[in-house]
N, C-alpha and C positions, 0 to 999 in steps of 0.2 A: 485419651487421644489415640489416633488411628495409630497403628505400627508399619502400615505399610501402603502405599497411596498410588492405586492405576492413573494416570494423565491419559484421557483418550483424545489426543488431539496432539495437535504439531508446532511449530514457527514458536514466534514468540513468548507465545500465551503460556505452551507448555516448559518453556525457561522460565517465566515467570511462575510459576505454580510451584515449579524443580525449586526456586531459591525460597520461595516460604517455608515448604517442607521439610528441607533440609534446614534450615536454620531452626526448625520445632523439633527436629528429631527424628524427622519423620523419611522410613525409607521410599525413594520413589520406582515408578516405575515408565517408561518411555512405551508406547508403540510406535510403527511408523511402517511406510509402506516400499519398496525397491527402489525408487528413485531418493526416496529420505536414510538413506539405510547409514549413512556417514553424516547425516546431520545436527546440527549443533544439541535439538534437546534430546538426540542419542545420546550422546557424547556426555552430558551433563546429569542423567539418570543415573542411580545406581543399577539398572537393568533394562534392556529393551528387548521388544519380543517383533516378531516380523508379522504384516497383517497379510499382507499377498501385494498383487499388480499395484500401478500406481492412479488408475481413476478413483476417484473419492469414491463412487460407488461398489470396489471392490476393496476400500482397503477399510479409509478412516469412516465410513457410512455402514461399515459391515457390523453390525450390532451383534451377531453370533460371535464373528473374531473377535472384536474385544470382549466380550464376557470371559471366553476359551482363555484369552491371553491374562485377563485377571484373576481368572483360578487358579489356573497353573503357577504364574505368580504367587498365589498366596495373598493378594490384595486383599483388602478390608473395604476399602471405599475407591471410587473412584471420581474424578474431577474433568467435567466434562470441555471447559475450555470456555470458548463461546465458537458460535457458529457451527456444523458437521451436526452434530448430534444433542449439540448444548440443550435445546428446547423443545427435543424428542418425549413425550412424555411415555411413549412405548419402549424407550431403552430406560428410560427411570424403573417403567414397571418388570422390565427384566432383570432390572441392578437387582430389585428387591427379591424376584424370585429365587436368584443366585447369594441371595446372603450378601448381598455387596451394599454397600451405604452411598447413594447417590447425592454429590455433592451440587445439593441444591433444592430448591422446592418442593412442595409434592406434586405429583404426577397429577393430581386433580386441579391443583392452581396453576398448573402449565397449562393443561387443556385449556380452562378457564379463561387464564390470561395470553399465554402464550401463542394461542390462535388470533389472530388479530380482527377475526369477526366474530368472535363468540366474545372477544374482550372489549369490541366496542357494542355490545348491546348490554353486556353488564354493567358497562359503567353509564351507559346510559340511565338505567335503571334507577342507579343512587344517587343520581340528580350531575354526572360531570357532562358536560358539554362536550360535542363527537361536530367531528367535520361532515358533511351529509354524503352517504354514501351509499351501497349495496353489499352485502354481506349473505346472500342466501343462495341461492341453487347455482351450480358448476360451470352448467352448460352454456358451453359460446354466446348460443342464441341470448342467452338470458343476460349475461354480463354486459351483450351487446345492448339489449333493452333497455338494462339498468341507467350506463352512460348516457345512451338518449335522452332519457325522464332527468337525470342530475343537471346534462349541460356540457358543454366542453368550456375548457380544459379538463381532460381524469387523467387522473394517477389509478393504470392498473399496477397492485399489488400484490405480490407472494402473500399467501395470510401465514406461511410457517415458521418464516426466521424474519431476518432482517440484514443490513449491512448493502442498504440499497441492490442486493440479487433480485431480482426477478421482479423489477420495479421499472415500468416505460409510463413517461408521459407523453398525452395522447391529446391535440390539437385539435384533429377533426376526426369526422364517421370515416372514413377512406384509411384511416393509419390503425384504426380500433383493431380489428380481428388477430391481422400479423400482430398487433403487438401484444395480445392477448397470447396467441401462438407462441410467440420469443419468450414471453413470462411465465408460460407452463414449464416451458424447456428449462429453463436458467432456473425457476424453483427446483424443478424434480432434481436438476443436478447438485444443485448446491444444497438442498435441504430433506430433500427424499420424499418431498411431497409438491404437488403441482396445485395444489388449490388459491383462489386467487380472490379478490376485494376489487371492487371499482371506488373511487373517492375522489371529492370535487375536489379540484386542484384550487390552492390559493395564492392571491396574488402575495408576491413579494412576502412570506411570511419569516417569521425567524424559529428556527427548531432547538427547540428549550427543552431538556429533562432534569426529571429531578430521580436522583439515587435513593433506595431507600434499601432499610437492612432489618428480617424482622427471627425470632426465631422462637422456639416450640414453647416458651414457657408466656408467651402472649406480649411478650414485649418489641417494637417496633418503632422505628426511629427513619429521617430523613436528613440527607446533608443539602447543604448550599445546590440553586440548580445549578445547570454546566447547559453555556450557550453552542449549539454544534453546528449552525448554520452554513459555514462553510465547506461547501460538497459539489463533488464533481459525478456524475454516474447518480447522482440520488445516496451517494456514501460521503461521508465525511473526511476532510484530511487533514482540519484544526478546531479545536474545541478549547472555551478555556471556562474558568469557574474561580468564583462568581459571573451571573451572565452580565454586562455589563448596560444600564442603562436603562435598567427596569426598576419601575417605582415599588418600595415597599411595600404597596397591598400586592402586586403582583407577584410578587415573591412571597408572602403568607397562602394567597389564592393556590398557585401550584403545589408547594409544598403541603398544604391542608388537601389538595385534591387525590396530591399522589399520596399520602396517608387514608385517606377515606379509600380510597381501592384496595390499598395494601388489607386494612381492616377486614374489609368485606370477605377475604377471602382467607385469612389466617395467615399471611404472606410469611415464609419462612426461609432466609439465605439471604442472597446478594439479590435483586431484583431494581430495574429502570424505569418510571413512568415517562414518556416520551408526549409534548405536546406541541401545537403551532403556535404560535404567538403572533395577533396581528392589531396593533395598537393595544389598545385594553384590553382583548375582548382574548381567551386563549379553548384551545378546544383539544381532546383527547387527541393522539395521534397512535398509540401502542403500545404496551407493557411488553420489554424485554424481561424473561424470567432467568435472567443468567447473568454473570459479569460482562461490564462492557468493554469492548477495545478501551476505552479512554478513561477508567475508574484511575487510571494513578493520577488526573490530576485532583481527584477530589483527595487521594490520601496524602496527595502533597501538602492542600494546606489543613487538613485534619490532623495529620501526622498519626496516621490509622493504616495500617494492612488488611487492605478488606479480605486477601485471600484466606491471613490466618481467622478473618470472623468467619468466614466460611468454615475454613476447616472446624472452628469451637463448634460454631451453632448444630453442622451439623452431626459433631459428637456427640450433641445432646447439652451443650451448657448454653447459660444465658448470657445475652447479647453483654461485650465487654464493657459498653455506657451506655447510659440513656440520654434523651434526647436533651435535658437540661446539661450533662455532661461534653455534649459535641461540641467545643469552642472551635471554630473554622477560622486560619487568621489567612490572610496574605491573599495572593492573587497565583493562580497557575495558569498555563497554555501547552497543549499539546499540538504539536505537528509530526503527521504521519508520510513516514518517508516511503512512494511505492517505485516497484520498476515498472515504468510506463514513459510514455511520451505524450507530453501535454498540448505541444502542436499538432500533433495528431491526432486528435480526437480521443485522449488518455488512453492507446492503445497500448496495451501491458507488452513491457518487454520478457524479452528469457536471454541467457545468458550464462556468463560463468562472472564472479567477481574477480574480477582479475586484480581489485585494490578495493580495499574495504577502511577508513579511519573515520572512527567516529569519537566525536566530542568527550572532552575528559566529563568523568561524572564528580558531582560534587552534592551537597547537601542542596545547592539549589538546583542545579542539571542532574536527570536521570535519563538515560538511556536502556528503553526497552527493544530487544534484538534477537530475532532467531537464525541469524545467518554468521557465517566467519568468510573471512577471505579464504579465496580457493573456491567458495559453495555453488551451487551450479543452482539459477532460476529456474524451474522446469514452467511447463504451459498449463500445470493441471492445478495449481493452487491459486489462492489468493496473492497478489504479486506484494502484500506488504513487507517491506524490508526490515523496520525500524521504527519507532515512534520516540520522537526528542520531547522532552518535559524540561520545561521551565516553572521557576516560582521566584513571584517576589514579594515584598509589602505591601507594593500597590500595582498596577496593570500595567505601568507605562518600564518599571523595574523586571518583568517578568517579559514583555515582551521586547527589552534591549539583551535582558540576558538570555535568551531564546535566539534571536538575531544572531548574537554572539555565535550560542553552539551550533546554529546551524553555518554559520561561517569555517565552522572547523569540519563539518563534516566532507569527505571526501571517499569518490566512489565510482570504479574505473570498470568498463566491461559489460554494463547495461543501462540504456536509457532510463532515467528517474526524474519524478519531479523538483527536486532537491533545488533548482531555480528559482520552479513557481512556486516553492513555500518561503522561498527569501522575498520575491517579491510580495506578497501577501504580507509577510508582518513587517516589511517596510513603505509598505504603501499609505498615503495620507489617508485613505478613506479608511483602513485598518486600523491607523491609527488614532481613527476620532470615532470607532466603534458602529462605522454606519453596513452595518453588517446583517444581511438577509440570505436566504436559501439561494435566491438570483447572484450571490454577488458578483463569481465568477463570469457571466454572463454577460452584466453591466459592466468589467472590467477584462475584457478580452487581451487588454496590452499587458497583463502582467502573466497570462501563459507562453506567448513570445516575449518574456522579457529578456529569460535569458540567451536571446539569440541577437544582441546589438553586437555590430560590428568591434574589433577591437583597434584602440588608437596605436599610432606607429610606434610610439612607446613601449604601450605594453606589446607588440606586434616584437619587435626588436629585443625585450627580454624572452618572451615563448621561441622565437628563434636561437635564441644565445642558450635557455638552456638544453635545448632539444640538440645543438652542435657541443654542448659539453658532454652533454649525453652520448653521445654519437662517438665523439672522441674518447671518452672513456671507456665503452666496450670496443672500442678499436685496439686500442692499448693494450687491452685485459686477454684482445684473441691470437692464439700461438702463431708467430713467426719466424719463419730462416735467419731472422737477425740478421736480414741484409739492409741497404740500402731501400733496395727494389722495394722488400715485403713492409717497414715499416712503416708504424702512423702517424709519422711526424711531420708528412707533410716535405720533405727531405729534398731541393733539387741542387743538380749541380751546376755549380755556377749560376745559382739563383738564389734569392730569398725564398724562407721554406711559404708554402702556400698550396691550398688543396680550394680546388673548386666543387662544388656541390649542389645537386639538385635536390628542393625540397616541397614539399608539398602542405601545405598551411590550411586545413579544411577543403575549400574547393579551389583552389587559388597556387600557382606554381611559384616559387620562389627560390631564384638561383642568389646560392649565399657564397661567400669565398670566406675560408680558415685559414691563418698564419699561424700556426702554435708556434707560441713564446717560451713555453716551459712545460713541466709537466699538465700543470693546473693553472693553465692562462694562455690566450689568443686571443687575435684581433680578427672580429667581425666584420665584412662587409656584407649590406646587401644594397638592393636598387636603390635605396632611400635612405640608409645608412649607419653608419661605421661604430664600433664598440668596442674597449678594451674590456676584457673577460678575463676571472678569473672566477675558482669555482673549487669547492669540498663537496663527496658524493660519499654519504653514508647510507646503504640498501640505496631505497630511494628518494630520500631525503637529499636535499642541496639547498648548501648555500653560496647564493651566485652574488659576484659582486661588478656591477658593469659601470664602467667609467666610475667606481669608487663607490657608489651607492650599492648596496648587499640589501638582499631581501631573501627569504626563505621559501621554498618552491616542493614541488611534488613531482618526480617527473615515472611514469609506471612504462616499461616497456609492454608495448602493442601492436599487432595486427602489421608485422614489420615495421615498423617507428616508435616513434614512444608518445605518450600523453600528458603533456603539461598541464599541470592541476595550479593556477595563479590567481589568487584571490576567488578559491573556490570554486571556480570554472574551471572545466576541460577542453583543454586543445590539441587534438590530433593532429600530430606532424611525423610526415614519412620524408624518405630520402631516399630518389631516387639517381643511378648511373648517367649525367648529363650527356654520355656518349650512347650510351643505349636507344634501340632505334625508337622513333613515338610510338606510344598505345595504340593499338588498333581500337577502331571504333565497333563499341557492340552493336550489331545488325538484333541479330535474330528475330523470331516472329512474334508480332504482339501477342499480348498473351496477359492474363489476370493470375497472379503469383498469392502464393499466402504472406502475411506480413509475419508472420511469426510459426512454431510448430502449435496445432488444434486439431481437431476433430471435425468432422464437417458433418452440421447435422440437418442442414438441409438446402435441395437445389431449387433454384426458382425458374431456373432456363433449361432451352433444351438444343440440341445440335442441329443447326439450322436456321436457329431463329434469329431474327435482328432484333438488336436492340438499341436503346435510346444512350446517352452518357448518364451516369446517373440512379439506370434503372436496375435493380437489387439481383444479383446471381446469385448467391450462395451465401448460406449462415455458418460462419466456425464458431468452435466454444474453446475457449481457453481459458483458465487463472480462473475457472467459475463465473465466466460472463461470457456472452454473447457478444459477436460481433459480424456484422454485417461487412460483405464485398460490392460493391458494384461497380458496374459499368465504365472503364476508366474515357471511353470516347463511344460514338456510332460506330456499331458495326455487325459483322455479320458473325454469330459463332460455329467454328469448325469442328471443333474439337473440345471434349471433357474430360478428364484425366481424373477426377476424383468422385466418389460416390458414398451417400450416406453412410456415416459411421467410418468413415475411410482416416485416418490420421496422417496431416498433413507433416512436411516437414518446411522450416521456414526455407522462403524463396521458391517453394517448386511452382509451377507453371500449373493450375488448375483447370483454366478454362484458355483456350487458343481461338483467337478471331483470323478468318480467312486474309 
């Protein structure tokens, strides 16, 4: 076994790699680039070396730097992650130049498979079924010809990685080119390669893979497949395994298919056959040659460490069971936790964690994480935060105890979809498995679901703890110890009573506080009245109102604080009732960035009118593209940013007369 183990990659993956290793003995090694430089799998390495700047292509895409940084280390092997470099077969063949053991395949069944149009004509070859597609020469002209002859709907694809990067579906002839354009760009960034696949898009399918694990001594094995159909961006954000709902020859079919490829080519490591599923009938979709984001839930119910079969296989030892040996019992689910916003078109957020708690782990909850509270989202990665795994006996066990931990997760400081995965595995259509690629789509009320209004109820507790809150750093901050300066609310020749302005998301609400005691007052607001009392440990409380106690979160924020109640956040400030009103923001209309990016290309120009609607400007952030346009008709004035220029969130880009 290795004595010393480079991780060329970041977030999660590289915590997950850090805790095999170290549990085999084995020393690790961290890179990471200036904005990563305090982050968690630093932290968690026995050593970390610096790559440089922080875009992927100067740091973690630098195949020179980490080689440099695994010498000098002293490494033996190194573990590519998934995504960056995972599927590089040119950094495979310089691990080997450098004496370094590249954890994973070889370089020739990457090529092979790992190209997603050399992989679909080989398995053409050995009789697997392929979606009908284009897979051959580069140029525009040609991908554009190809889509013609297929048909619309395509799916232009990245042929180099995967994790829905560099992946647009494409309706009609008018949206083809740009989105070919957008897909060169989101590939080169995120994979280092711009080459691309056209592929007829199917209706309503459902995306099935099967795992398979093979290694140098000819032995090769497949586990249970894993259903991933639910995806936003063409990337997935819950998977679970066994797929649910597929008749027995369906399940020999794939697994006997993604074995026949694995064969064909000597398959050696962790490796994914990805297919469609559309009634009976299933067709190739792509061989991932690397681990995938969502392998823990097959090792949930295996009860297998695919990274340490990584690590044996690649030492040179045989695979630790064979296939009659894989008994697979139970049922698991993963849901991936991102910073984004789902009513906005999952546009990634950035951010600092200002409150991070996540679900206790147990034999049946794991939690996989590369972030700590305190950690700062930047604009240049992938914005996943966390993936929650559940497992039970059976599916309906695993998706109440998934329920469950996501109910406990709580997470203050950056938009997430942490809502729309509660809505998802508590939705009836989720829970009777009618699950395809569209889900999302066909169920648009459960990305606004976590935006219902709250009842006066719970309206009245988020107020009562946000004034205990309030009152307690009142308390906590140094006074004259007069009358005057105290926060008790204190008058003469009156009952004590403090009035107060507060502000409840978009909504003003004037409350009045009588403190009764240290830890207790009575509430009033418009609609009404509550005796409060209350314990404040960090940020922990437990509030008791009119007798009834419940346990709360409350994180200070952005002056106010953030009440976290039954897993929802509610931003509440307080403002001076005597303080004069807000003035109203004028300024000049103007197209703002929604976040910090890059801007990699303009579509307008100063002068021109345009329509509402009509496309200004592409930023790239978190390894994805994202489009601005037109917020109304008008005429534009002014441009303030220009290719390759990096934006910061909120600035003013484009100015309309």
């Amino acid at each position: 076994m290795f004595r010393k183990l480079l991780i060329a990659n970041r977030g999660e993956i590289a915590c997950r790699v850090i805790a095999t290793a170290k549990r085999m003995g084995v020393a690790t090694v961290a890179v990471y680039s200036d904005v990563d430089s305090h982050a968690r799998h630093v932290a968690l390495a026995d050593e970390a070396y610096p790559l440089g700047a922080a875009p992927a292509r100067e740091s973690y895409l630098s195949i020179d730097k980490i080689i440099a940084a695994a010498r000098r280390a002293g490494a033996e092997a190194v573990h590519p992650g998934y995504g960056f470099l995972s599927e590089n077969a040119f950094f495979a063949d310089r691990c080997a130049e450098a004496d370094l053991v590249f954890i994973g395949p070889s370089p020739q069944a990457m090529r092979l498979m790992g190209a997603k149009t050399q992989a679909r004509a080989f398995v053409e070859q050995i009789g697997v079924p392929v979606v009908p597609g284009f897979h051959a020469a580069q140029d525009t002209d040609s991908l554009v010809a190809a889509a013609m002859r297929i048909g619309f709907p395509v799916l232009v694809k990245a042929s180099a990685g995967g994790g829905g990067k560099g992946m647009r579906l494409v309706a009609t002839a008018s949206e083809l080119r740009g989105a070919i354009e957008s897909a060169r760009r989101e590939a080169a960034s995120a994979f280092g390669d711009d080459s691309l696949l056209i592929e007829k898009a199917l209706d309503d399918p459902r995306h099935i893979e099967v795992q398979i694990f093979g290694d140098a001594h000819g032995g090769l094995v497949a586990f249970p497949e894993r259903d991933c159909s639910i995806q936003r961006r063409h990337q997935k954000i819950m998977e679970e395994t066994p797929a649910p709902g597929l008749s027995d020859d369906m399940r020999r079919a794939l697994r006997d298919a993604a074995l026949a490829a694995g064969r064909a080519v000597s398959y050696m490591g962790a490796g994914t056959i990805e297919f469609l599923v559309a009634g009976e009938a299933f067709y190739f979709l792509e061989m991932n040659t690397r681990l995938q984001v969502e392998h823990p839930i097959t090792e949930m119910i295996a009860g297998v460490d695919l990274v340490e079969w990584q690590l044996r296989v690649a030492a040179g030892e045989a695979l630790p069971a064979t296939q009659e040996e894989i008994a697979p019992h139970g049922h698991a689910i993963e849901a991936r936790l991102y910073a984004e916003a789902p009513a906005r078109d999952f546009l990634p957020s950035v951010g600092r964690l200002d409150h991070w708690r996540a679900p206790r782990e147990s034999l049946a909850i794991r939690v996989e994480t590369g972030v700590r509270e305190g950690d700062a989202v930047t604009p240049y990665y992938d914005p996943l935060l966390a993936k929650i795994v559940a497992r039970g006996d059976d599916r309906d066990v695993a998706r109440a105890r998934l329920s469950a931990a996501l109910r406990e997760c709580e997470i203050v400081g950056v938009e997430t979809n942490l809502a729309l995965l509660r809505a998802i595995i508590a939705s009836e259509a989720y829970g009777e498995a009618r699950i395809d690629t569209r889900f999302l789509s066909r169920h648009l009320e459960l990305i606004l679901g976590g935006d219902e209004a709250l009842d006066e109820e719970k309206e009245t507790i988020v107020l009562s703890a946000g004034a205990a809150a309030w009152l307690a750093r009142l308390r906590a901050a140094p006074s004259d110890e007069t009358p005057w300066d105290a926060g008790d609310g204190w008058r003469l020749n009156g009952d004590a009573r403090q009035k107060l302005g507060s502000r409840l998301g978009d909504r003003d609400v004037p409350l009045e506080i009588a403190p009764l005691s240290e830890r207790s007052f009575r509430l009033r607001t418009p609609t009404a009245s509550a005796l409060v009392e209350f314990e404040m440990v960090s940020r922990r409380m437990s509030l008791r109102m009119d007798g009834v106690e419940r346990k709360l979160t409350v994180v200070p924020h952005a002056g106010g604080f953030v009440v976290v109640l039954d897993g929802r956040n509610h931003e509440l400030s307080f403002v001076d009732p005597l303080a004069p009103p807000r003035a109203r923001s004028e300024g000049d209309s103007a197209l703002a960035a929604p976040l910090p990016a890059r801007v990699t290309k303009l579509f307008a120009s100063v002068g021109e009118s345009v329509k509402k609607g009509a496309p200004l400007l592409m930023l790239e952030a978190m390894k994805m593209e994202i489009a601005l346009s037109a917020p109304h008709d008008g005429l534009i004035s002014e441009i303030r940013a220009a290719v390759g220029d990096m934006v910061e969130q909120g600035e003013r880009l484009i100015v309309f007369a």
